[in-house]
C-alpha atoms as a printed R data frame, in Angstrom:
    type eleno elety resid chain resno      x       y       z
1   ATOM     1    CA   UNK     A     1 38.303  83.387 108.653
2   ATOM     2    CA   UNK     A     2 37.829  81.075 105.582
3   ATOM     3    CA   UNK     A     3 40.460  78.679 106.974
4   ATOM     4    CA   UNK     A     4 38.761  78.773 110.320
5   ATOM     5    CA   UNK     A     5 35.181  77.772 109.007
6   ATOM     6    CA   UNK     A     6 36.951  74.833 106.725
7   ATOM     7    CA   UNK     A     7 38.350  73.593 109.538
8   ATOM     8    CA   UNK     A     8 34.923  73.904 111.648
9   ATOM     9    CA   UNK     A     9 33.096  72.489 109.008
10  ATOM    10    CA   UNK     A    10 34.880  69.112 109.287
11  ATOM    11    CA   UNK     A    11 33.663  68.651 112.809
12  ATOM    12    CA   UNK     A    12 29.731  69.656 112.394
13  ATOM    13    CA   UNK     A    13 27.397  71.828 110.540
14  ATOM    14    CA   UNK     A    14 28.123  75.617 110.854
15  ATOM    15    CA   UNK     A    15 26.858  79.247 110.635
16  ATOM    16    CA   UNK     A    16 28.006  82.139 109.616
17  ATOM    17    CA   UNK     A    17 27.088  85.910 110.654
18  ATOM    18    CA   UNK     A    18 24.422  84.090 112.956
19  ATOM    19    CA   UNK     A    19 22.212  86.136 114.337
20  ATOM    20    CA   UNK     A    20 21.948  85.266 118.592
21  ATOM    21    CA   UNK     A    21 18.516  87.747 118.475
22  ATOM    22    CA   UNK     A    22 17.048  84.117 116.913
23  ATOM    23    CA   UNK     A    23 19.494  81.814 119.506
24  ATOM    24    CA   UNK     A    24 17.599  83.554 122.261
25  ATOM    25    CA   UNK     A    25 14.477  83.320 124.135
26  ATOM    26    CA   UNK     A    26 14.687  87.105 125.203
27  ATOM    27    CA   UNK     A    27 14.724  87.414 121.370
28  ATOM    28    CA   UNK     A    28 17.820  90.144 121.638
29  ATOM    29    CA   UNK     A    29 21.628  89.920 120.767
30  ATOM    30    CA   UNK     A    30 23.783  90.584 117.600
31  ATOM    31    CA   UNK     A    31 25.694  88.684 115.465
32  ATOM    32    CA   UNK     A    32 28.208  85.823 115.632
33  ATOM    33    CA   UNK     A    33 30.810  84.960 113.804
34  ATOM    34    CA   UNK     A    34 30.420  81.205 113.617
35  ATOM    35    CA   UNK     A    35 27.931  79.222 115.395
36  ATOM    36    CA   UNK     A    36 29.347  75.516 114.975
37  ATOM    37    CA   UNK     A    37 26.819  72.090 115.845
38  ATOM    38    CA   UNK     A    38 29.372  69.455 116.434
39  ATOM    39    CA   UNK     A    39 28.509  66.094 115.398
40  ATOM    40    CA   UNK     A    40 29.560  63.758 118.626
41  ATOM    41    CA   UNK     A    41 31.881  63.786 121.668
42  ATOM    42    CA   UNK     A    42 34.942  63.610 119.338
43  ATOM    43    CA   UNK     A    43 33.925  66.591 117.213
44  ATOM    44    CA   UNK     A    44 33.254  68.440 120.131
45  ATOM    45    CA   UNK     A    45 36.448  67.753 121.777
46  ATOM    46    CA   UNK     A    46 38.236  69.048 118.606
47  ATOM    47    CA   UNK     A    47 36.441  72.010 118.165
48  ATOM    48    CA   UNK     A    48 37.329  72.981 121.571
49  ATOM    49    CA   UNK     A    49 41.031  72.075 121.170
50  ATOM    50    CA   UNK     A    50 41.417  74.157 118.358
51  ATOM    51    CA   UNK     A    51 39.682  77.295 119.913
52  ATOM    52    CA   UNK     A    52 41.802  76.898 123.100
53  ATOM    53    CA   UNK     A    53 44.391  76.678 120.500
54  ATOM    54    CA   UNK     A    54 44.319  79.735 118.794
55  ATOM    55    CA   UNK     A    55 43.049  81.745 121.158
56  ATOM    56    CA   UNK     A    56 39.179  82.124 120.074
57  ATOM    57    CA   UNK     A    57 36.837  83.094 122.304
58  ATOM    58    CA   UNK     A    58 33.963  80.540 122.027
59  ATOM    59    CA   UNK     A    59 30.806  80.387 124.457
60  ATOM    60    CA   UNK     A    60 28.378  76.798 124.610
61  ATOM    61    CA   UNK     A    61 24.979  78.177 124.516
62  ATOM    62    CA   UNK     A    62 21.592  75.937 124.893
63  ATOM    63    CA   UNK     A    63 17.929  76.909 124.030
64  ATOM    64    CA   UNK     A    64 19.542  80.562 125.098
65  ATOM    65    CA   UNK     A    65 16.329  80.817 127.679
66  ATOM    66    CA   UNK     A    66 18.260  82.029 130.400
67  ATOM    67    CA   UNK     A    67 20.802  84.511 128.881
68  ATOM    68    CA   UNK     A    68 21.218  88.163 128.029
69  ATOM    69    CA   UNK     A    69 23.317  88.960 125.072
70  ATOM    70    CA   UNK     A    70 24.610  92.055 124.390
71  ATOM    71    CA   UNK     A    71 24.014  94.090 121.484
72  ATOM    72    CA   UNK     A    72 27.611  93.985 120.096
73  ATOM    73    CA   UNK     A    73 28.717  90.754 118.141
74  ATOM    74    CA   UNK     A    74 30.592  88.229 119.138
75  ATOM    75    CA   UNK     A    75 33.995  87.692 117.082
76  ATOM    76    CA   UNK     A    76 34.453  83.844 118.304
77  ATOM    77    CA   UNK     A    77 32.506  80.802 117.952
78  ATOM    78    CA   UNK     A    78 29.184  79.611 119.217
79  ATOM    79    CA   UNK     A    79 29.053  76.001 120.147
80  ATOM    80    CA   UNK     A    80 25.417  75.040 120.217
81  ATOM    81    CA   UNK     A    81 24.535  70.973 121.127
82  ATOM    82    CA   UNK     A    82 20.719  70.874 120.786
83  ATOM    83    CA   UNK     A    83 20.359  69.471 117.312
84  ATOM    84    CA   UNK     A    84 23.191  66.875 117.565
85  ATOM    85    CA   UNK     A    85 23.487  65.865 121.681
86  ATOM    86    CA   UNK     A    86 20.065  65.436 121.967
87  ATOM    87    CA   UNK     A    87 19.035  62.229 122.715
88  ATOM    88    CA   UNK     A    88 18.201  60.247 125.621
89  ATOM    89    CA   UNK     A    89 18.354  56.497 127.124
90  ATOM    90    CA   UNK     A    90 15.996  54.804 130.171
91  ATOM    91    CA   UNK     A    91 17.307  52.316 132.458
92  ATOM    92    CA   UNK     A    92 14.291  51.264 134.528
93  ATOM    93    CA   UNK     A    93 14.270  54.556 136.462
94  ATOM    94    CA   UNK     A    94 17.293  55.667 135.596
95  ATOM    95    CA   UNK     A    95 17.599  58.255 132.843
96  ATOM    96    CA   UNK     A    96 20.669  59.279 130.776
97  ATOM    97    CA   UNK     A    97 20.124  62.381 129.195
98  ATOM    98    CA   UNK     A    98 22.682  64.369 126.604
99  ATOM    99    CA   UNK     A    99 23.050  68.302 127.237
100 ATOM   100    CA   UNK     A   100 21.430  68.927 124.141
101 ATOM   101    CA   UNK     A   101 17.875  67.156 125.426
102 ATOM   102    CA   UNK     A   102 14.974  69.928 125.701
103 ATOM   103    CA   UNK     A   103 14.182  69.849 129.174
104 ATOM   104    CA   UNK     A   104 10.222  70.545 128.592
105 ATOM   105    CA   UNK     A   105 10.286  67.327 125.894
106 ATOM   106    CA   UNK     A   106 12.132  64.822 128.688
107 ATOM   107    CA   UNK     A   107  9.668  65.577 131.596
108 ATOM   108    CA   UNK     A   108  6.945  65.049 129.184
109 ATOM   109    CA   UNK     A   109  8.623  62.151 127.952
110 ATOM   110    CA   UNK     A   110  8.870  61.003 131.639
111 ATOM   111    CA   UNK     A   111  5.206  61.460 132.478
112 ATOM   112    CA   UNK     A   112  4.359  59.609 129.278
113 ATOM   113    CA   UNK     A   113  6.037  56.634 130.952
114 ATOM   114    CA   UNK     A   114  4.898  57.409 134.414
115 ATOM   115    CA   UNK     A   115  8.090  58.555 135.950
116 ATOM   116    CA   UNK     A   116  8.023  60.954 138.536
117 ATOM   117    CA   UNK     A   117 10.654  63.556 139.301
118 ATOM   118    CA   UNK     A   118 10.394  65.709 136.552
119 ATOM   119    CA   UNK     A   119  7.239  67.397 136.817
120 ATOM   120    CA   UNK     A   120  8.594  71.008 137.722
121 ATOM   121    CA   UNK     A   121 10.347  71.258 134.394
122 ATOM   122    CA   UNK     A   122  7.792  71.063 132.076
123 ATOM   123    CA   UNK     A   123  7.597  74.576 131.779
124 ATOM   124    CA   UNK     A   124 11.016  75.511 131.981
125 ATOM   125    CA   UNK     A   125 12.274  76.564 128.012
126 ATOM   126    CA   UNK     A   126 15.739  75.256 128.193
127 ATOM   127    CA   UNK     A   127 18.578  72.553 127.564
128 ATOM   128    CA   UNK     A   128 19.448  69.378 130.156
129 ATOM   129    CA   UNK     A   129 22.997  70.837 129.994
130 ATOM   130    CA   UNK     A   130 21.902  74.567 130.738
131 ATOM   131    CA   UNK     A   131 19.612  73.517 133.768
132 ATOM   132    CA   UNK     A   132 23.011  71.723 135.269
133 ATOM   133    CA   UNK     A   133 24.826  74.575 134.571
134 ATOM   134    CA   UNK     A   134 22.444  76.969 137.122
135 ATOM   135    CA   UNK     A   135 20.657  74.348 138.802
136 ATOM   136    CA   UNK     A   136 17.354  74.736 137.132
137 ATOM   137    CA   UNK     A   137 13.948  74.711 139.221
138 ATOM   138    CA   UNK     A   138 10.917  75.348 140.221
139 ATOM   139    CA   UNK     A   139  7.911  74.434 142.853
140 ATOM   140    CA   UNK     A   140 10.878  73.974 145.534
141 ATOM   141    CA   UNK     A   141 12.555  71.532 143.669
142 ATOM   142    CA   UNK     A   142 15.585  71.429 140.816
143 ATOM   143    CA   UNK     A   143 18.410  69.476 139.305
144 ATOM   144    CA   UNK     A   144 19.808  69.052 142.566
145 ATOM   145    CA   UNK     A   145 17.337  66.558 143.602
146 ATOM   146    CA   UNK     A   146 17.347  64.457 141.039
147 ATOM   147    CA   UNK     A   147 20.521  63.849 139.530
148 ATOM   148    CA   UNK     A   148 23.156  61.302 140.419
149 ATOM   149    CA   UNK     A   149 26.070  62.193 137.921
150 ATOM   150    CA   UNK     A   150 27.359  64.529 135.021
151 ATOM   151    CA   UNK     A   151 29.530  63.564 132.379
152 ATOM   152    CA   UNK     A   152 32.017  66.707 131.580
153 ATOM   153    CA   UNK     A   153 34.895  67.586 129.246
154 ATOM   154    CA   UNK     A   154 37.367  68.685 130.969
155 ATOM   155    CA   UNK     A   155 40.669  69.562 130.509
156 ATOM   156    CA   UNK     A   156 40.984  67.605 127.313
157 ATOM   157    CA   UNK     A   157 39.329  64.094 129.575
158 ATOM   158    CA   UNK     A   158 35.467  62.911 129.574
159 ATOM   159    CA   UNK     A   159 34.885  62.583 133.306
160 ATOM   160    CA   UNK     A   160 31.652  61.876 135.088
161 ATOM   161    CA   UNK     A   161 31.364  63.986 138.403
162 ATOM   162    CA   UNK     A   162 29.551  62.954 141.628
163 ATOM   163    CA   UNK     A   163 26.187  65.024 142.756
164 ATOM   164    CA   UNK     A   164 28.071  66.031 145.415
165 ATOM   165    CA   UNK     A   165 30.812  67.209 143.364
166 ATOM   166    CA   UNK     A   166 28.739  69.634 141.565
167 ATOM   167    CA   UNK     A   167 28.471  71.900 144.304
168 ATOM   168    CA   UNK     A   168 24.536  72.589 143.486
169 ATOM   169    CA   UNK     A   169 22.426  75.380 145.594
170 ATOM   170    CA   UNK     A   170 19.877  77.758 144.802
171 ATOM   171    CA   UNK     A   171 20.324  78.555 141.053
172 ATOM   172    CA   UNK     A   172 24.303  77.976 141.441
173 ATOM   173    CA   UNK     A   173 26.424  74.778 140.564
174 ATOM   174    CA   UNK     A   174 30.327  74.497 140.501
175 ATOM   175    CA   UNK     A   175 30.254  75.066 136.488
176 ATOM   176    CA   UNK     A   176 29.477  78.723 137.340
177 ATOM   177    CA   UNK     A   177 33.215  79.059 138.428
178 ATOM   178    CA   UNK     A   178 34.366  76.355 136.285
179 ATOM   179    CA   UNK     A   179 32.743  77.706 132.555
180 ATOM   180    CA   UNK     A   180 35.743  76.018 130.817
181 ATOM   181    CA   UNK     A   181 34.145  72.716 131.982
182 ATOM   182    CA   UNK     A   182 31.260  71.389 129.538
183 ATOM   183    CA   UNK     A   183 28.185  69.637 130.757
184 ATOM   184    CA   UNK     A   184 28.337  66.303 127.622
185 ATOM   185    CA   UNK     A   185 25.479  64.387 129.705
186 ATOM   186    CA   UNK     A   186 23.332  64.186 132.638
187 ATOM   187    CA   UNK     A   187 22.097  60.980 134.494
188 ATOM   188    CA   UNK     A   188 19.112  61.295 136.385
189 ATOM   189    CA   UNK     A   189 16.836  59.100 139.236
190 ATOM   190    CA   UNK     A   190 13.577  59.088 139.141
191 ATOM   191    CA   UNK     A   191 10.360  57.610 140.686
192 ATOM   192    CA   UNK     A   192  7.654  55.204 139.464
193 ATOM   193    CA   UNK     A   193  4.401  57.589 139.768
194 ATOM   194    CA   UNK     A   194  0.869  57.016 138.745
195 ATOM   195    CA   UNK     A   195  0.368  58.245 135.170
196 ATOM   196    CA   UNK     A   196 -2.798  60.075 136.098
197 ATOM   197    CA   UNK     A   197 -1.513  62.093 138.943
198 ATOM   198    CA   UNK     A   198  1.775  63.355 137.289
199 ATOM   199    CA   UNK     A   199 -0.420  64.525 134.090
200 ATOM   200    CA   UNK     A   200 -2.756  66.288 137.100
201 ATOM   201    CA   UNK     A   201  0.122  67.496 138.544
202 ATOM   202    CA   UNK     A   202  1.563  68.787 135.212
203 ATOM   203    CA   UNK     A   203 -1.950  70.495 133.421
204 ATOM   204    CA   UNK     A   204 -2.095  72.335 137.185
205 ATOM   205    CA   UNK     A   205  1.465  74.086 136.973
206 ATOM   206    CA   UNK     A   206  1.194  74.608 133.327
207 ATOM   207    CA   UNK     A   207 -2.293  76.284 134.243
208 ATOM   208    CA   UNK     A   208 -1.122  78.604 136.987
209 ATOM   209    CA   UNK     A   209  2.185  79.204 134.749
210 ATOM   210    CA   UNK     A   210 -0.643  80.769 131.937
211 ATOM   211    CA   UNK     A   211 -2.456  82.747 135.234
212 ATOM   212    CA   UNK     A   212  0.670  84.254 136.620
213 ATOM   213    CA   UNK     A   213  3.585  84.948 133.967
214 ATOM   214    CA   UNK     A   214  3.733  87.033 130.858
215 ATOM   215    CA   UNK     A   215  4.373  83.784 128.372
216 ATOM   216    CA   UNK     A   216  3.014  86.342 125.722
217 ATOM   217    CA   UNK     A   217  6.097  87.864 125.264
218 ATOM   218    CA   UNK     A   218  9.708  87.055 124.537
219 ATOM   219    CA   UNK     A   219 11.508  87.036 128.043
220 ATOM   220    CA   UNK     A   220 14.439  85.309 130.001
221 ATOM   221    CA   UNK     A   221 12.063  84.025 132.706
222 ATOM   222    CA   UNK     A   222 12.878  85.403 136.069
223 ATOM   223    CA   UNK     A   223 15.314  87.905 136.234
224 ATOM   224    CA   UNK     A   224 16.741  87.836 139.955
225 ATOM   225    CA   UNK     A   225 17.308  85.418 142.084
226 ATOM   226    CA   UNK     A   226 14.736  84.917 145.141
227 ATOM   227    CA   UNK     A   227 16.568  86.877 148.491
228 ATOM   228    CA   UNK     A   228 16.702  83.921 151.350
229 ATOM   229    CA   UNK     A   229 13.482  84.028 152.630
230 ATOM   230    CA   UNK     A   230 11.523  86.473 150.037
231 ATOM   231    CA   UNK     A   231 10.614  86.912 146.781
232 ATOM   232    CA   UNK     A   232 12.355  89.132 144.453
233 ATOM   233    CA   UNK     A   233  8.880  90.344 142.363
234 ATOM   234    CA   UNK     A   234  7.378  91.225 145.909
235 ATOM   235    CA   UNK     A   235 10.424  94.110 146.461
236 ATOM   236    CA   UNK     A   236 10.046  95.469 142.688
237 ATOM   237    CA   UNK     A   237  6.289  95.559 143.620
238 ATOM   238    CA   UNK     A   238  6.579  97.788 146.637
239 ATOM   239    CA   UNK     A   239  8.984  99.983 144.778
240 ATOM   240    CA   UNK     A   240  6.168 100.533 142.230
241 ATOM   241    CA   UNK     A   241  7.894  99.356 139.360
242 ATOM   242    CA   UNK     A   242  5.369  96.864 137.271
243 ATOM   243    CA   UNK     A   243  4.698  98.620 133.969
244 ATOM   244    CA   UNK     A   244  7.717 100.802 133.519
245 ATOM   245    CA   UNK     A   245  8.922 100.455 130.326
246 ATOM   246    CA   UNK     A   246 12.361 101.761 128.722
247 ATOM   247    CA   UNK     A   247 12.347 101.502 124.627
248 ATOM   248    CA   UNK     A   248 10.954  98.333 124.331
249 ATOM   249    CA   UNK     A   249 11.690  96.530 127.525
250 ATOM   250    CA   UNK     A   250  9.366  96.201 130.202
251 ATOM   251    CA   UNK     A   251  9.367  95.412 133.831
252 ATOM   252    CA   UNK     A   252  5.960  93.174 133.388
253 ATOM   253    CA   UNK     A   253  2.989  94.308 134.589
254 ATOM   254    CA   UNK     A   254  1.700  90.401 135.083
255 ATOM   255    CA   UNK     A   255  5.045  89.240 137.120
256 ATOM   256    CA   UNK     A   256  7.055  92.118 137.612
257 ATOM   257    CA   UNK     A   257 10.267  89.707 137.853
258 ATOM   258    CA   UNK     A   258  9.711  89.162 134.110
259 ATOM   259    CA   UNK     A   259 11.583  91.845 131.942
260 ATOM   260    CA   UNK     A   260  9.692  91.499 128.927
261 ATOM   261    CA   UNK     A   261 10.706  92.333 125.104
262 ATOM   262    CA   UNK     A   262  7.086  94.374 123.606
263 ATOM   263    CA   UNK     A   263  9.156  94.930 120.638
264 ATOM   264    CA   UNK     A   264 12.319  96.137 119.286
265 ATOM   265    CA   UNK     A   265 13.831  95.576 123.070
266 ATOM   266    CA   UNK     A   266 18.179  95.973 122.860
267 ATOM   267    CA   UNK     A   267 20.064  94.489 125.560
268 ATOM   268    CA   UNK     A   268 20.724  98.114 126.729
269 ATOM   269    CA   UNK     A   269 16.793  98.630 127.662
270 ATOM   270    CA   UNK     A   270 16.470  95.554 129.741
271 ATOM   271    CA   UNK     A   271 19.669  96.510 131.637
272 ATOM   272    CA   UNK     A   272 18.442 100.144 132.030
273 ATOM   273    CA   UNK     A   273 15.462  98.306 133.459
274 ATOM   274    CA   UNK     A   274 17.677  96.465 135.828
275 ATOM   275    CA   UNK     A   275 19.264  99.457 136.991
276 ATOM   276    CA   UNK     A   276 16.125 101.551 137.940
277 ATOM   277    CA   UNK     A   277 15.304  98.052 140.359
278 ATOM   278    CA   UNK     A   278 18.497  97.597 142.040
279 ATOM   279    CA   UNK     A   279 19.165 101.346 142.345
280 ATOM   280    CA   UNK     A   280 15.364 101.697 144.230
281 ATOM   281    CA   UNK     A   281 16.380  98.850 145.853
282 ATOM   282    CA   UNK     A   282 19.738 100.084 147.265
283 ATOM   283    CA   UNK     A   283 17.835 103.423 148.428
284 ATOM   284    CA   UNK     A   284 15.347 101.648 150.054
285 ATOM   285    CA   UNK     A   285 15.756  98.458 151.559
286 ATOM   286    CA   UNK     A   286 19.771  98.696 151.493
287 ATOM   287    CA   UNK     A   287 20.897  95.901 148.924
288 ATOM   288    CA   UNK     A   288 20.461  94.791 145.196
289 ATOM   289    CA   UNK     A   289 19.366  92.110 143.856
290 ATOM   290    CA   UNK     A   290 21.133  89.122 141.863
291 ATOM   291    CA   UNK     A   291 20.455  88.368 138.524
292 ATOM   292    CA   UNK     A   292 19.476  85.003 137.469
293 ATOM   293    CA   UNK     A   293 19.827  85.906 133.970
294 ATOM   294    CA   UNK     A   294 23.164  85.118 132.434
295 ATOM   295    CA   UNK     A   295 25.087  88.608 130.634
296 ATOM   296    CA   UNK     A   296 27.305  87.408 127.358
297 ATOM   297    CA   UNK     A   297 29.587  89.510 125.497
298 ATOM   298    CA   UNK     A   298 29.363  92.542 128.244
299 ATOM   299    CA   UNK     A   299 32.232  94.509 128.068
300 ATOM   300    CA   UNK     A   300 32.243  95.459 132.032
């Protein structure tokens, strides 16, 4: 292990016995072995390299607002890019963001300067790189519709991939199927807007964001996807389930597609949670529901 975190340590700053309960917006995980920050495209190439290498398990995690980790900890290596791959470049309307970029701080930045596209995000907790990965949105719009390219590593090659090539759809993109291929960069379009109305526009969503979800409390944001044509917090509703609470999970009783941590919540309580939904909603209405939320270091 000591050779392993000299090695690391070359490429970036690292952690050890890094506890993902702090990586996490749900505020819930164990421990990991090394949590590594590379310090550019080269060191992250390397670092990869070497974990393909010898076999280490490794996972690239954001602002860890859409993810569920397990209780157990992780014996690999945690790649993490927001303190070092976080910057950002305009080109007239053209943006160039790296994966590391908080989401929330570029479409602020954009409505500083009057650019238009971005407003949906500003309350979405995450990375540029993580809202590529599952096609981040809100307000019936998302990545999709404003991004022209994404520069990858894969298979040992920078390559920049087409829109079109990244297969994006409702909370999905190709990198779902593809987790081996790393989101480096993002370039985005966007529109000249009035100032005014995009700040407007903003203070309003932020406002009905405070009205309708449970921001009191740590959470991973929605918890299933939307079935075509519904809403999933409109099914858990009719089954009756706002409120219930296992150890210190709750279904929330403001937006009952929040699970919400009241205190003390392990990864086994929120899934517990997620069970008593999709089995009422088998024995009901005849299907489950899809989670949004991303499970790490699950054993089934």
């Amino acid at each position: 292990m000591s050779e392993l975190l000299n090695t690391l340590q070359q490429y970036g700053n690292v952690d050890t016995d890094a506890v993902l309960q702090r990586m996490t917006t749900f505020r819930i995980g164990g421990k990991a072995d090394f949590v590594v920050y590379p310090k550019n495209m080269i060191a992250l190439a390397e670092v990869i390299q070497l974990l393909k290498k010898e076999n280490i398990p490794f996972k690239v995690l954001g602002k860890g607002s859409n993810i569920l980790c397990s209780d157990e900890d992780f014996h690999g290596v945690i790649i993490r890019l927001d303190r070092t791959f976080n910057e950002y470049y305009y080109n007239e309307n053209m943006v160039v963001a790296q994966a590391g970029v908080s989401l929330i701080a570029l479409a602020y930045d954009a409505m500083k300067r009057g650019l238009s596209g971005l407003e949906w995000a500003c309350g979405i907790p995450g990375t540029v790189g993580g809202a590529i990965f599952m096609n981040a949105g809100a307000y019936k719009s998302s990545m999709k519709e404003i991004v022209t390219e994404v520069l990858i590593y894969r298979d040992g090659d920078f390559v920049w991939m087409s829109n079109e090539e990244c297969g994006f759809d409702y909370r999905k993109s190709v990198f779902q199927s593809h987790p081996d291929w790393l989101v480096v960069a993002v370039r985005m379009q966007l529109q000249e807007g009035n100032i005014t109305e995009i700040r407007e526009l903003v203070d309003n969503r932020k406002a009905r964001r405070m009205e309708t979800q449970p921001l009191e409390y740590p959470s991973a944001g929605s918890v299933f996807r939307n079935p075509e044509g519904s809403f999933a917090w409109k099914y858990i509703d009719e089954l009756g389930l706002r409120g219930k609470q296992i150890g210190g999970a709750q279904i929330s009783s403001k937006h009952p597609n929040f699970i919400v941590n009241v205190g003390g919540a392990c990864a086994s309580d929120v899934m517990a949670l997620v069970k008593m939904i999709n089995d009422g909603m088998q024995e009901r209405y005849g299907f489950t529901l899809k989670m949004e939320v991303e499970k790490f270091n699950w054993q089934d």
